[in-house]
N, C-alpha and C positions, 0 to 999 in steps of 0.2 A: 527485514524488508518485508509485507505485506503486504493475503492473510492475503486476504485477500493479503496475505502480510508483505509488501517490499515499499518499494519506494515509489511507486507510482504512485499504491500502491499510493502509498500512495495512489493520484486520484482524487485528490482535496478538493470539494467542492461544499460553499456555503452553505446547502440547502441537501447536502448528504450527507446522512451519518457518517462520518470515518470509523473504519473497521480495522480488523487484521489486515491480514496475512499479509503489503507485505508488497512495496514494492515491495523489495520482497516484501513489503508487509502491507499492500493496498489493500486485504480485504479487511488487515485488523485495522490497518487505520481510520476507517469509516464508523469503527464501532468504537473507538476514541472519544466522538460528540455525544454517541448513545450512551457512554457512562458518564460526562458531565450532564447530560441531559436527565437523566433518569434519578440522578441524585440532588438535583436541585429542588425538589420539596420539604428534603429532611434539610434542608439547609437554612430553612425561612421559620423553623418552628417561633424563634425568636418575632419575629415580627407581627405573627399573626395572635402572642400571647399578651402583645401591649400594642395599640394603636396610632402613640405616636410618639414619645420618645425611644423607645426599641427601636423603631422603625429606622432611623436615623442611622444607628448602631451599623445593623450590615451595610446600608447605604454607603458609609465610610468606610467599609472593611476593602467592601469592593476596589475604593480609591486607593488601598494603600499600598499594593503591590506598587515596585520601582515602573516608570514609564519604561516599558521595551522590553519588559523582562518577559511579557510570551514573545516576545519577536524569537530574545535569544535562546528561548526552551524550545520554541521550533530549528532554530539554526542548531544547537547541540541534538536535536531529534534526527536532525539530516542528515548533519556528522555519523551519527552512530549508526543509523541507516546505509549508509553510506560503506561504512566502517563494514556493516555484517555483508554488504554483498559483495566488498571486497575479500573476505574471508573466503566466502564460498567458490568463488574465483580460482585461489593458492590451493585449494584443496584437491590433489592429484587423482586420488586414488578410490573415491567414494561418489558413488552414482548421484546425481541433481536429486531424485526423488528419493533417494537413503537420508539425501540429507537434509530434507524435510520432516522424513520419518524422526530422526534425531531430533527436528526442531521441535514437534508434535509431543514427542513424551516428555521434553522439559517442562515444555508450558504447562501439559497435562498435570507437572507435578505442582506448578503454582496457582492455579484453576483451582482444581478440587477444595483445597483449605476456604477458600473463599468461599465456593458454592455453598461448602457447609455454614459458614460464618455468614453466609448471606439469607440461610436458608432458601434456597433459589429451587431447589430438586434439581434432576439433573435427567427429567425427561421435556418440562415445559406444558405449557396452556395446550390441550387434546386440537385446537383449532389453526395452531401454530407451527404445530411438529413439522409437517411435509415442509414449508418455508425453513424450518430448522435445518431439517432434511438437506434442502437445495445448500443454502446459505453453506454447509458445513462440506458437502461434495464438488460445489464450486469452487469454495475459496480455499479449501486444499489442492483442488487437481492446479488454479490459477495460480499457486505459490512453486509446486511443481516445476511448471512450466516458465517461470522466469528463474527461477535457479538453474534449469537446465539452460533458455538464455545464455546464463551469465557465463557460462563453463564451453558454450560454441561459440560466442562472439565476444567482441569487445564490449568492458562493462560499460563504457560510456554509451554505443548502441543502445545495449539494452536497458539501459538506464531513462533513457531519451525517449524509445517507443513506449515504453510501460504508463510515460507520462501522455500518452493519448489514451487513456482511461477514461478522464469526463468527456470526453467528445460522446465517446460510445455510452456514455451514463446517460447522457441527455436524449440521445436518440431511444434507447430501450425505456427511458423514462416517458418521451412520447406515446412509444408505440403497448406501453404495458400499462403504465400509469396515468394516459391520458394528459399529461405534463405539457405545457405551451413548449412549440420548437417553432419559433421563428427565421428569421433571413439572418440573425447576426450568428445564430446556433447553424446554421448550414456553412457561413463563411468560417466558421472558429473548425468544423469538421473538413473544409477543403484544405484551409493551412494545414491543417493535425497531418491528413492524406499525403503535401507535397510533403513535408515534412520525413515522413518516413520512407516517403521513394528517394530521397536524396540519399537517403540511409544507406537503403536495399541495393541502389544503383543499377537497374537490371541491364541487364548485357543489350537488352533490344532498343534503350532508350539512350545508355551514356556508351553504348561502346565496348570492347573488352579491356581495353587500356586503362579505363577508369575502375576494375575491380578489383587490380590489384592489390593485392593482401598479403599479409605474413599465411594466415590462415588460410586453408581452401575458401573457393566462393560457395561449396555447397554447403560448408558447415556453417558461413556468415548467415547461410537462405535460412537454416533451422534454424538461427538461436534469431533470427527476423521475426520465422512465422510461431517460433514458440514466446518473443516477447509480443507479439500482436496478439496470440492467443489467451494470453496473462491478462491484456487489455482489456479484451471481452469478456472474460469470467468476472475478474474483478468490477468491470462494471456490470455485470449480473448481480453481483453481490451486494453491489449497493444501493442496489433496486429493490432487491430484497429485504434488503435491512429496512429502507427505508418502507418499503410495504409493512411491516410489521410493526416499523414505531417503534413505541417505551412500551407497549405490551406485555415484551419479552424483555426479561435480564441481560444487560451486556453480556456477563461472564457464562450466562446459559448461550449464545450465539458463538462462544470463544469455544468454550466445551465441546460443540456440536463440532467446529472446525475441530480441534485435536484428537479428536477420538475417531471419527470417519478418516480424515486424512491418515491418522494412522493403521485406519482399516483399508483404507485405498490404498497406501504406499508399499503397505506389506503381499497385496494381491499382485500390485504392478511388479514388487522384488521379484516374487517369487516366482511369477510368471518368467518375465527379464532372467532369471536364475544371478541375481546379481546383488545379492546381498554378502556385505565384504566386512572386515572391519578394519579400517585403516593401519598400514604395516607402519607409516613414521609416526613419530608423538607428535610432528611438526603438526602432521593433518586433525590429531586428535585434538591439539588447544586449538587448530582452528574451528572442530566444530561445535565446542563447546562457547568460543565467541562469536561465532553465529547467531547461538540462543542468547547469550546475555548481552549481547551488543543489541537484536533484534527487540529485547524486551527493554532496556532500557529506551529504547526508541519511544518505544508505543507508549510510556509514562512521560517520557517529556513530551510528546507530543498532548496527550489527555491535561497537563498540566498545562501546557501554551492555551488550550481553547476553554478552559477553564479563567483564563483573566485576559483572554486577547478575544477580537474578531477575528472571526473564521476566515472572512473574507482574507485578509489581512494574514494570516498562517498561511493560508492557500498561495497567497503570492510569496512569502519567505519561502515556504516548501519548495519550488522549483529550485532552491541552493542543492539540491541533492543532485543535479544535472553539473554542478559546477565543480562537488565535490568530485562526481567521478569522474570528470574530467583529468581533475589532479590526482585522484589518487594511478589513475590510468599510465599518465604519464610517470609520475613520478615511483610506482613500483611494480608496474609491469612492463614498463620501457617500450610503452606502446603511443605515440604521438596519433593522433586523432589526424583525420584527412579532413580540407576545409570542405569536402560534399559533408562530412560528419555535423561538423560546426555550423553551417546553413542548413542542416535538417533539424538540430540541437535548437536552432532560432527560430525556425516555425513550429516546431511545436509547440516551445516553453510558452510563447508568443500566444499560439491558441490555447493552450491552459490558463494563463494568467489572465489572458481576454476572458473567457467563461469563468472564471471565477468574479474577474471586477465585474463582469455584468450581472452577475450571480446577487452579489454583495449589495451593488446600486438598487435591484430590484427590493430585495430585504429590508434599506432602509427607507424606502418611500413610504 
């Protein structure tokens, strides 16, 4: 989940790098575009060595992936997505941000090979660092915080608010990047708004009758305002990302997230005094598919935007709102309230709106 890593975090939007971390993997998913972006000049060496029959060559290469096949490498992306925040979910006994720190040192261990094989360094352009800096303390504390999410409320909840991430991309993209926010970008942010009061259900608006829960209502209020929280960093992060461009190395932005986040995670344990190591194996295969559920995500998603429009991922992507639906129901025995499912529809509703209109602007 991402990374901005989850599923929001997902967060797919046209005209934003996808990165980590993360619905759970929303800030790495942004940085997904930034590695098919970044590697499309060595890809063209062929064209620019002959002027016209080569040229032809990739032309047709392009064509020859199956029609749909990024549709379906976004759909198995969401799956797996899906798949890791359901794990962290089952996971009893091990703190939200331990279990980020866990996610941190895997990646860290498939990072590095790269770095070196990419020759990237692994401090970055002198003019870039502090955006490093941010991108790597935001899109950890953001992964954080929807892992914790997921372990106080319902994962379809937090599945659903994490997906008002480009709402608030567009707005900090106004206000930091100078970026056009129009009248259809304030209507796609008041659905995102109703959307997640249908969620929250506050006692002042629906009643008390309307909050009841298996769970207390205060722990639904935390894992609300820690998935609204996830929302905002992650779309921090991909404001960031995209401020920086192709500049900087994908896998140097990935770096920066795994080694602060695990400098961050280890200050908040030990602050928290709450570093554990899970007493069942039950918990331990689950956090081990955490990581490998999370990372295969983020390769089929780099693989979907690699021979599909973005536009077009960004609308499959909202299937991770449908996964955790089912997974909800069907292995937490937790049936969703129809306030759920009408909050679930305005959001998806204003993300898929900002993404098509995202899409239509691109191709004019």
């Amino acid at each position: 989940m991402s990374s901005v890593d989850s599923p929001g975090a997902t967060e797919l939007q046209p005209r934003v790098p996808l990165a980590d971390d993360t619905p759970p993997d929303a800030s790495e998913e942004p940085a997904a575009v930034e590695a098919v972006e970044t590697s499309g000049p060595g890809c063209c060496w062929s064209c620019r060595s002959s002027p016209s029959g080569s040229r032809a060559q990739p032309e047709a290469k392009k064509k020859a992936p199956c029609p749909g096949l990024g549709l379906f490498y976004t759909l198995v992306s969401a799956f797996l997505f899906s798949v890791s925040s359901l794990c962290v979910k089952k996971v009893q006994d091990v703190h939200a941000v331990e279990i980020s720190a866990f996610r941190c040192v895997f990646q860290m261990l498939v990072i590095i090979p790269c770095l070196i094989y990419r020759k990237s360094g692994f401090i970055g352009p002198k003019d870039q660092r502090i955006f490093l800096f941010l991108r790597g303390v935001l899109g950890s504390s953001a992964m954080m915080l929807l892992y914790y999410a997921f372990q106080t409320t319902s994962l379809a909840d937090a599945t659903v608010i994490s997906f008002s991430c480009p709402v608030f991309t567009s707005i900090f993209a106004w206000i930091f990047l100078k970026e056009k926010y129009g009248l259809w970008d304030a209507l796609f942010t008041a659905c995102a708004l109703v959307g997640v009061v249908l969620i929250v259900r506050p006692p002042f608006l629906f009643g008390s009758s309307a909050v009841v829960m298996q769970e207390s209502y205060s722990e639904h209020l935390k894992g609300t305002f820690a998935s609204v929280g996830y929302a905002v960093l992650a779309a921090f992060t991909l404001v960031i990302l995209r401020k920086m461009g192709k500049s900087v190395d994908y896998f140097l932005t990935v770096w920066y997230y795994v080694v602060l986040g695990l400098l961050v995670s280890s200050i908040i344990l030990t602050i928290l005094g709450a570093w554990s190591l899970p007493d069942c194996g039950l918990d331990r295969l689950y956090l081990i598919m955490v990581a490998l559920f999370g990372l295969g995500a983020q390769v089929f998603l780099t693989k979907a935007i690699q021979i599909e429009k973005v536009g077009l991922v960004a609308l499959m992507k909202t299937m991770d709102v449908v996964f955790a639906f089912t997974f909800q129901i069907i292995f937490l025995n937790d049936v969703p309230t129809w306030w759920t499912v009408g909050g679930a529809l305005c959001v998806v509703a204003s993300s898929a709106g900002a993404a098509i209109r995202k899409w239509c602007q691109g191709s004019k």
